[in-house]
C-alpha positions as CSV (number, residue, x, y, z in Angstrom):
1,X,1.7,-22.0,-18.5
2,X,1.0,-17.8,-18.8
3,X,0.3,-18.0,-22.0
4,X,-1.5,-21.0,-22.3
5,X,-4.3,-19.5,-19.2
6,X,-4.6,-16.9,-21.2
7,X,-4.9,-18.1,-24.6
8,X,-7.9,-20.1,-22.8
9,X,-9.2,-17.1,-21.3
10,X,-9.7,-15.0,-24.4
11,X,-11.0,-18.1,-26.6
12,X,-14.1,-17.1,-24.7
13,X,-14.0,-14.0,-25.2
14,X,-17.5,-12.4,-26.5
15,X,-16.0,-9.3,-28.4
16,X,-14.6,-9.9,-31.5
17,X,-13.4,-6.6,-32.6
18,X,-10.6,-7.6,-29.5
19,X,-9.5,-10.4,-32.0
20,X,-6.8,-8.2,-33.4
21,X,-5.7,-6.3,-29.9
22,X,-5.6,-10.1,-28.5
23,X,-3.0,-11.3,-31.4
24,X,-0.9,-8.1,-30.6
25,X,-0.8,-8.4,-27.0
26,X,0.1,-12.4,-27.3
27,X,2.9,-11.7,-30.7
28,X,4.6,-8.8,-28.4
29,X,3.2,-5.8,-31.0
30,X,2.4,-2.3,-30.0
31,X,-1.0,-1.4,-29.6
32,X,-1.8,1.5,-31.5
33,X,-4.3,4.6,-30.7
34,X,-7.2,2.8,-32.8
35,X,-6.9,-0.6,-30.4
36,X,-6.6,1.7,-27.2
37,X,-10.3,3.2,-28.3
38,X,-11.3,-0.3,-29.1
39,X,-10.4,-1.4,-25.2
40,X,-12.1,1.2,-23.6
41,X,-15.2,0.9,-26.1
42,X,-15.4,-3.3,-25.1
43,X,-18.0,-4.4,-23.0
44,X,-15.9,-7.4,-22.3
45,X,-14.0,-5.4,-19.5
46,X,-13.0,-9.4,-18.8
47,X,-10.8,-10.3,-21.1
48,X,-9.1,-6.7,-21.1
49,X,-8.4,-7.4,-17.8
50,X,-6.7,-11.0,-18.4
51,X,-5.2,-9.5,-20.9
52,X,-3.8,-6.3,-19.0
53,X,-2.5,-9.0,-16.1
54,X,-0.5,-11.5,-18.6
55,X,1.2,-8.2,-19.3
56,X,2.2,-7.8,-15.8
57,X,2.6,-11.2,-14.4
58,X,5.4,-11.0,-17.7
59,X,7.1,-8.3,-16.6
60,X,6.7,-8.2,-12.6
61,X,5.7,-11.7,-11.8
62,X,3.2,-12.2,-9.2
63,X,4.8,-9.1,-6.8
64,X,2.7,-6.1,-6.4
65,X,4.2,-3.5,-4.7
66,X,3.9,-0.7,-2.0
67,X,5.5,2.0,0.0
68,X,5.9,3.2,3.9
69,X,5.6,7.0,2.8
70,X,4.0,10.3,3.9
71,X,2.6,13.1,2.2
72,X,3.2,16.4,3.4
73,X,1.3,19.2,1.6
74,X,3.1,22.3,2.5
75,X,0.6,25.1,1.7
76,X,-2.9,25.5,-0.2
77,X,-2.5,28.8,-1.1
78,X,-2.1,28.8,-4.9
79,X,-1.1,31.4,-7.6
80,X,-3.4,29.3,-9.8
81,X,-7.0,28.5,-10.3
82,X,-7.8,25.5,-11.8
83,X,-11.9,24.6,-12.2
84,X,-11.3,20.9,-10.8
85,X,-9.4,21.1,-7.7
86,X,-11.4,21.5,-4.2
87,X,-7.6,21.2,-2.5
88,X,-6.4,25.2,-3.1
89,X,-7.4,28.3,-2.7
90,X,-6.1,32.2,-3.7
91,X,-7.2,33.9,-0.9
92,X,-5.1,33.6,2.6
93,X,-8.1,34.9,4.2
94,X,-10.0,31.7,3.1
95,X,-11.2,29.4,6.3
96,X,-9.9,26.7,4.7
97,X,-6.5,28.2,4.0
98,X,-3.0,27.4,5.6
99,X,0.5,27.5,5.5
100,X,3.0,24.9,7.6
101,X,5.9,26.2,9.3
102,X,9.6,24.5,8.8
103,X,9.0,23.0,12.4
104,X,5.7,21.7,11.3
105,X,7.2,20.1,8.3
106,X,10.1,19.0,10.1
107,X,7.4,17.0,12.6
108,X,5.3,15.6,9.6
109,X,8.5,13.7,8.3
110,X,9.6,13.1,12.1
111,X,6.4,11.0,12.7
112,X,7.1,9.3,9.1
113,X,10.3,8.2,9.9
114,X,9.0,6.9,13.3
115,X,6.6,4.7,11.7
116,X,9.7,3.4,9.4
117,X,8.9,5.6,6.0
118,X,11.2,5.7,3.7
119,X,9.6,8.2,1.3
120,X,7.7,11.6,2.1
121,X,6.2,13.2,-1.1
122,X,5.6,16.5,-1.0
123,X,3.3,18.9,-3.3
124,X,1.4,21.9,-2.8
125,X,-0.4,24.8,-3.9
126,X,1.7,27.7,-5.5
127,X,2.4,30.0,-2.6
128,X,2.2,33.9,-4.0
129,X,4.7,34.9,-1.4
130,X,7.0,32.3,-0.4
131,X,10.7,32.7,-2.8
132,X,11.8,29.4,-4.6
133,X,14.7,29.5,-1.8
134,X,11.9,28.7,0.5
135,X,11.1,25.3,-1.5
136,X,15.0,24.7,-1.6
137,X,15.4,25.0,2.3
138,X,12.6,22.5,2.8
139,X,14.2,19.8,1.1
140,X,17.7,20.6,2.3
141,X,16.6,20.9,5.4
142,X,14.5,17.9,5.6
143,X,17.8,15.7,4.0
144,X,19.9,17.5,6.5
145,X,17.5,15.9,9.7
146,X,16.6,13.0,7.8
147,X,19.4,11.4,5.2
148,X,17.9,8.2,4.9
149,X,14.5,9.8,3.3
150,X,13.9,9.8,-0.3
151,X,12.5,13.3,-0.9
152,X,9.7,13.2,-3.9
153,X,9.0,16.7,-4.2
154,X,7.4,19.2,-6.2
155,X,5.3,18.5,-9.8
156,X,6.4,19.8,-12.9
157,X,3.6,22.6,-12.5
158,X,5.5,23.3,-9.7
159,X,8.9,23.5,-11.2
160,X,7.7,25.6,-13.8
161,X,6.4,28.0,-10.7
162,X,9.9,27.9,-9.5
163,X,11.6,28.9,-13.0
164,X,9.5,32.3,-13.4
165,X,9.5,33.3,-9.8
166,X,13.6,32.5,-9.4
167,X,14.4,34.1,-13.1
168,X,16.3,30.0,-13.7
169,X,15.7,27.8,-16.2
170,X,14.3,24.1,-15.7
171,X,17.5,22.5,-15.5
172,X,19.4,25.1,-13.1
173,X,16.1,25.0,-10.7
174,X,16.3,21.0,-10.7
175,X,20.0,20.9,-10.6
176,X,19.8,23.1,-7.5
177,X,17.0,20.9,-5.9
178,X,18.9,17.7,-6.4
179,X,21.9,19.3,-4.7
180,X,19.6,20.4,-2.2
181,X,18.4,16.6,-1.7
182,X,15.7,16.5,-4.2
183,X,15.4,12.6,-5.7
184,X,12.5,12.1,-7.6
185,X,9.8,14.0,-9.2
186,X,5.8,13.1,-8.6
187,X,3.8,12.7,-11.7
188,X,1.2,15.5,-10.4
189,X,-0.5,18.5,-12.8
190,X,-0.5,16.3,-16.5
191,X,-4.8,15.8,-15.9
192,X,-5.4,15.3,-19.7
193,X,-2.6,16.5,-21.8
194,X,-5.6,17.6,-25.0
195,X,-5.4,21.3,-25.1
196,X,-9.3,21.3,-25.1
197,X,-9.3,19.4,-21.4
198,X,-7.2,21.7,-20.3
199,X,-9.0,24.5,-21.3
200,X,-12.1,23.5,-19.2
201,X,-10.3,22.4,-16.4
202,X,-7.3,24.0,-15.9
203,X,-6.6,26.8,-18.3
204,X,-4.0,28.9,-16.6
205,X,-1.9,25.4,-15.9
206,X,0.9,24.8,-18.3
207,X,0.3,22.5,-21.2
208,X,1.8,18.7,-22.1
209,X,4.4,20.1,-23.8
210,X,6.4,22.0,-21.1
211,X,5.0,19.1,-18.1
212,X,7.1,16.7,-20.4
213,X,9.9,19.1,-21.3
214,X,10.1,19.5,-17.6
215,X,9.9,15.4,-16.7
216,X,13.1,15.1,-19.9
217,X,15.0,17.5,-18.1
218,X,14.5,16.0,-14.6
219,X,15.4,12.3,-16.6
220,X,18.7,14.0,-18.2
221,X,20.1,14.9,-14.6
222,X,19.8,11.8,-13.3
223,X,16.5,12.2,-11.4
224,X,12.9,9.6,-12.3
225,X,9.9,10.4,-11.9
226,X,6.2,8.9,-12.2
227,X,3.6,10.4,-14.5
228,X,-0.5,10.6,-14.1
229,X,-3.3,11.1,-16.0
230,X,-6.5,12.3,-14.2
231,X,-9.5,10.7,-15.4
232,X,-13.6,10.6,-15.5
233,X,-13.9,14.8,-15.9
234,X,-14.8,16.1,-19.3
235,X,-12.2,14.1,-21.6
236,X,-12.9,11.3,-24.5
237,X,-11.8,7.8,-24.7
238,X,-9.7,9.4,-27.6
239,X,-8.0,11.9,-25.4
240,X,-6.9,9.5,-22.4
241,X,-5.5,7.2,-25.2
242,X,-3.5,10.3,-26.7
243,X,-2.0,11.2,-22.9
244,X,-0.9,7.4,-23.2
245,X,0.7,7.5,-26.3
246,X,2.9,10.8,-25.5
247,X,3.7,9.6,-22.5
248,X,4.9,7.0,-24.3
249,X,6.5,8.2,-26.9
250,X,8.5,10.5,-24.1
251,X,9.8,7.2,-22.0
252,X,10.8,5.8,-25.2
253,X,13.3,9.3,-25.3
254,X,14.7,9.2,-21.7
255,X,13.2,5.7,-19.8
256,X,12.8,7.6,-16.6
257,X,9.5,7.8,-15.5
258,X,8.7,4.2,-13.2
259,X,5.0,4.2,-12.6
260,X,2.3,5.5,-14.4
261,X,-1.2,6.2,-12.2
262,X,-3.9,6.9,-13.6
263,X,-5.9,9.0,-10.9
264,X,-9.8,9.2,-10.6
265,X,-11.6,12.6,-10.6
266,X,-13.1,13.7,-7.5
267,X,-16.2,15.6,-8.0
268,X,-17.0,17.4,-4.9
269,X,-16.1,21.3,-3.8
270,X,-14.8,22.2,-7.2
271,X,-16.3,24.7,-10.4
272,X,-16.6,21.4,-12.9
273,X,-20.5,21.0,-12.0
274,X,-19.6,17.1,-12.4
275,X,-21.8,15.1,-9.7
276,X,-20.4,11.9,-10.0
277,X,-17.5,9.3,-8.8
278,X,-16.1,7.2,-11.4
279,X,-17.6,3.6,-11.4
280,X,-15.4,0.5,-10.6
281,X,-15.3,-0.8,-14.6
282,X,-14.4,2.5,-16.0
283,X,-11.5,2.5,-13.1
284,X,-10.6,-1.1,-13.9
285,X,-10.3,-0.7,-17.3
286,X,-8.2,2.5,-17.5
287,X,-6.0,0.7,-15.4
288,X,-5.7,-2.4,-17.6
289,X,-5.6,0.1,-20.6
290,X,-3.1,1.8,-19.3
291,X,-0.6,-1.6,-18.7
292,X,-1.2,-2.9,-22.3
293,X,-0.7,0.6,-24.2
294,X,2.4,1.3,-21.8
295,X,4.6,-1.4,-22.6
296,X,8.1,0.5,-21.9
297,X,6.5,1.9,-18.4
298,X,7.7,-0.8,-15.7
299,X,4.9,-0.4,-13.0
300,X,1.3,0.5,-13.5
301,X,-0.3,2.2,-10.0
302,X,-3.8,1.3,-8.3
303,X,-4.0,4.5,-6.4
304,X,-6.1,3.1,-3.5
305,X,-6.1,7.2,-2.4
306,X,-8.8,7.5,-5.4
307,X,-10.1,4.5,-6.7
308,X,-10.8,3.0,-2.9
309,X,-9.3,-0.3,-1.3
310,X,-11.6,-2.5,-3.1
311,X,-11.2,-1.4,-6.7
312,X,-7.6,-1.3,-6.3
313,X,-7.3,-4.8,-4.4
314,X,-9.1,-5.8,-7.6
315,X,-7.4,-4.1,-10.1
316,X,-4.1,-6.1,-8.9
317,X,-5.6,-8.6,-11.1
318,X,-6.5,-6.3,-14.4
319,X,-3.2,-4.8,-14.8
320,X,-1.5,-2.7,-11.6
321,X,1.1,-4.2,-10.0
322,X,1.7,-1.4,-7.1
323,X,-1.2,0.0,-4.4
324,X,0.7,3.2,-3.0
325,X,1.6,2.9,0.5
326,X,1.1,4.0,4.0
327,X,0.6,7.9,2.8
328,X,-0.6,8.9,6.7
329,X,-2.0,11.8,5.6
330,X,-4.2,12.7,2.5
331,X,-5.6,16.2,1.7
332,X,-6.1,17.1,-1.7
333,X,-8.0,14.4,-2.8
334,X,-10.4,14.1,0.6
335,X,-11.0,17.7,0.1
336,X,-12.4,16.9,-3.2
337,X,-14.8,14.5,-1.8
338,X,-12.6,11.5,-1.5
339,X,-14.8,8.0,0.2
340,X,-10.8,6.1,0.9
341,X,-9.2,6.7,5.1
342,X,-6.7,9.5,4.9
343,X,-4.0,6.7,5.8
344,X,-3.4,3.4,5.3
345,X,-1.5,0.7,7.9
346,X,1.4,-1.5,6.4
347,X,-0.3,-4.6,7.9
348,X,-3.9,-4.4,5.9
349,X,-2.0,-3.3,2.3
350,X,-0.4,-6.5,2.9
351,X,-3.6,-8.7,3.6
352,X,-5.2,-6.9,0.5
353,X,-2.1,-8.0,-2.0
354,X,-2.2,-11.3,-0.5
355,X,-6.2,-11.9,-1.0
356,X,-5.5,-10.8,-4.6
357,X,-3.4,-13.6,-5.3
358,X,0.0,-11.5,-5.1
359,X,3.4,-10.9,-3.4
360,X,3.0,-8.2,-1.4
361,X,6.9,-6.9,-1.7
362,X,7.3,-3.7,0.5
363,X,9.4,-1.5,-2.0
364,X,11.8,2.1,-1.9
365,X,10.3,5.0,-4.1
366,X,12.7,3.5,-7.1
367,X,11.2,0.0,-6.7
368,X,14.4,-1.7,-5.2
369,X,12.9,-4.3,-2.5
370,X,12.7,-3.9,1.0
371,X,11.2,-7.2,2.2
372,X,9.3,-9.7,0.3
373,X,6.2,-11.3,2.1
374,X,6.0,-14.8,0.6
């Protein structure tokens, strides 16, 4: 029946440089870098879309997925200065600047639990003064009060922080964070992986090769991860379908990243001189992109955060299968100018997965079920 709707659906469809892209998808073939430009370049964002959702009704059924989780942002000081982000700053004396205590951390995730989280995600700027043992204390501390949380903490930018300051390698500092009570890895700090993105946007960052070196080494120890790309900035069709490809090329290695989101740029307080949001097909179709080039990734994410409720209610039909969660409280991308509420209520993510046409299935950070809402 799957493949019969959508055989139907793409008999119509009006582009017919998709012709080949449309065999692939239906015979099970990789799509190469060549048909990822041709998808973004279609104006028939209709049938990419169809196509992008056969993928996922395939591998995920109908369900579509979210989580009760928090984000706690520890700190905006930062170490670095990248052009795009409104979130950080290098100067403590900054109005906007701030540091949490262990007691205010300790509340964040107290309130979280409250509300029945079972994830708090935490990332942050690069504090010049605080010792990895800080970081470490956090998240034993946090497992210590709260051993039923699933700590997703720190981005591979931020490991790499860790390594110079501590004088350890990538392994020893993850080994000692997933003793601590570390168990997962967020997907923040890949943007673009092209060296010339990165050179505009966030030149003092590190590159692709160490945030994927970094991701391996997390996968080897036992520990998943999601991955990101940030999108709508200063990068090519070309580039965003490169970032796919290596990403993956490196799940094909290790199979531990679960989710990849691809996050929309936020133009506002930032150096980039960009004045726009990205527009609702350019969001839909990196999404659906993203599904049908990522065929060994298991869940594609409509970050509601970024793209807003509506485009990623919508994009439940071109190609994501999970909405986030609950997050409570949002900074980094609302100080870039973000249009979505800083939180989101269990109830309504629900409502907008059912009006979709899905299962809403309230999931763990690993994607093991919690409840199903038939």
């Amino acid at each position: 029946m799957l493949t019969a709707n959508i055989e139907k659906i793409v008999s119509l469809s009006s582009d017919k440089s998709l012709f080949s892209v449309i065999d692939k998808v239906l015979e099970e073939k990789r799509l190469s870098l060549e048909d990822g430009i041709k998808l973004f370049e279609t104006d028939d964002l209709l049938t990419v879309g169809a196509l992008a959702n056969y993928v996922t009704e395939k591998k995920n059924g109908k369900y579509a997925y979210f989580v009760i989780n928090r984000q706690i942002n520890p700190t905006n000081i930062c170490a670095l200065d990248c052009n795009f982000c409104a979130f950080a700053t290098m100067d403590k004396n900054d109005p906007k600047a701030y540091e949490m205590s262990y007691e205010e951390i300790i509340k964040k995730a107290e309130y979280a639990v409250s509300q029945g989280a079972c994830e708090v995600h935490i990332v942050g700027g690069l504090h010049p003064d605080w010792s990895f043992d800080v970081y470490l204390k956090m998240v034993s501390m946090l497992k210590e009060r709260f051993p039923q949380l699933h700590i997703k903490a720190f981005t591979a930018v931020e490991i790499d922080y860790f390594s110079r300051i501590s004088g350890l390698s990538y392994e020893d500092v993850l080994t000692k964070l997933k003793e601590a009570g570390l168990g997962s890895l967020p997907g923040g700090g890949a943007e673009i992986f092209a060296p010339r993105v990165r050179r505009i946007i966030a030149p003092t960052k590190i590159g692709w090769k160490k945030y994927l070196e970094i991701h391996r080494t997390a996968h080897r120890l036992g520990l998943h991860s999601t991955v990101t790309m940030l999108y709508g900035h200063v990068e090519t069709y070309e580039e965003r379908v490169d970032h796919m490809l290596k990403v993956r090329e490196a799940q094909e290695e290790t199979g531990g990243f679960t989710c990849f989101i691809p996050l929309a740029y936020q133009p506002e307080n930032n150096q980039l001189n960009i004045t726009e949001h990205t527009h609702g097909v350019d969001d839909l179709k990196t999404i659906a992109v993203s599904r049908l080039l990522l065929d060994n990734i298991p869940h594609v994410k409509a970050y509601w955060v970024m793209v807003g409720e509506k485009i990623a209610q919508v994009a439940l039909n071109f190609g994501a299968d999970d909405m986030d969660g609950t997050v409570m409280e949002e900074k980094i991308a609302h100080f870039a100018g973000a249009k979505s509420p800083t939180q989101q209520q269990k109830e309504k993510l629900v409502r907008l997965i059912k009006e979709a046409g899905k299962i809403p299935v309230e999931r763990d950070t690993l994607y093991n079920h919690i409840k199903v809402y038939e």
